[in-house]
C-alpha positions as CSV (number, residue, x, y, z in Angstrom):
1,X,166.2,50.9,8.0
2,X,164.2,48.8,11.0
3,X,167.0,47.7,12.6
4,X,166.6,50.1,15.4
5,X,163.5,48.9,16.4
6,X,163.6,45.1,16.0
7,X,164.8,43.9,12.4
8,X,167.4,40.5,12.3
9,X,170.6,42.7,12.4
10,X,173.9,41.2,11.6
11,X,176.6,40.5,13.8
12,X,180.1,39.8,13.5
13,X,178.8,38.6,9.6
14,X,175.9,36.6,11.0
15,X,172.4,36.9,11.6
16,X,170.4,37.2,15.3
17,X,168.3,34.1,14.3
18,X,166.5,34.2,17.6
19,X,164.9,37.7,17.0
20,X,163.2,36.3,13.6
21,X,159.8,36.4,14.9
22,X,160.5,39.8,16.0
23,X,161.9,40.9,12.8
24,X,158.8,39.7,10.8
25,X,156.0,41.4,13.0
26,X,158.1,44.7,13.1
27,X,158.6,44.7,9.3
28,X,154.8,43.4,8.8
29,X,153.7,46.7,11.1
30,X,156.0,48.9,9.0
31,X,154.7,47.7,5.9
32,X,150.9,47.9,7.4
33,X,151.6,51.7,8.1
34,X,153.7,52.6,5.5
35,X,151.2,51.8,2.5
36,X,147.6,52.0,4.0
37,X,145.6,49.1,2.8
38,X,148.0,46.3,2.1
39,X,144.7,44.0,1.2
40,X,145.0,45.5,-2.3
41,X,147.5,45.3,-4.6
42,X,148.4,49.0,-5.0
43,X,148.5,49.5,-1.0
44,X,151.1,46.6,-0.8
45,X,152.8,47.8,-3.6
46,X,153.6,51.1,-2.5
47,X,154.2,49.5,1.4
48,X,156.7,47.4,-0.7
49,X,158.5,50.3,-2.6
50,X,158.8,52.6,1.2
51,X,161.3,49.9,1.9
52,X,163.0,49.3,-0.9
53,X,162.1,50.9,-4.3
54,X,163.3,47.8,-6.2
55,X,160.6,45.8,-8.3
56,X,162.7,43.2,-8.5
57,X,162.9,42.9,-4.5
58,X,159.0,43.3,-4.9
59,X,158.7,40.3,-7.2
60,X,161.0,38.2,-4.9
61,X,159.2,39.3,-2.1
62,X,155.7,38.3,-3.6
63,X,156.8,34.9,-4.7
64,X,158.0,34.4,-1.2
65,X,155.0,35.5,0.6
66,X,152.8,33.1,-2.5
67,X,154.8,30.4,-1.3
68,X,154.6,30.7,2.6
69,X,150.8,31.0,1.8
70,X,150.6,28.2,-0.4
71,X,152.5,26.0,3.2
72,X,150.2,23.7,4.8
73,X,149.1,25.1,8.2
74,X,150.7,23.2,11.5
75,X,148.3,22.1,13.9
């Protein structure tokens, strides 16, 4: 669905590993506008389900965003 306009598109059965940052702040925008207040859990619930309607993507999704929060910061 975001491919046109900056998601990590495959190629030739691989993945553009260079356009990841790219890919995360486009679908982080998408997600922002598609379900209004994603601070809340309902607002980044329904961003969630614009883009793929499956909870268990949703679940998979949150665990992976716990985790990457739960990641010691670089300095």
């Amino acid at each position: 669905m975001l491919a046109g306009v900056g998601m990590v598109e495959p190629v030739h059965g691989t993945y553009l590993g260079a356009r990841t940052d790219d890919a995360a702040l486009t679908a982080a925008h998408y997600l922002c506008e598609s379900g209004g207040d994603v601070t809340s859990d309902d607002g980044w619930t329904t961003a969630l389900a614009v883009y793929n309607r499956s909870v268990s993507y949703a679940n998979d999704v949150a665990d992976l965003a716990g985790s990457y929060a739960e990641r010691p910061q670089a300095s």
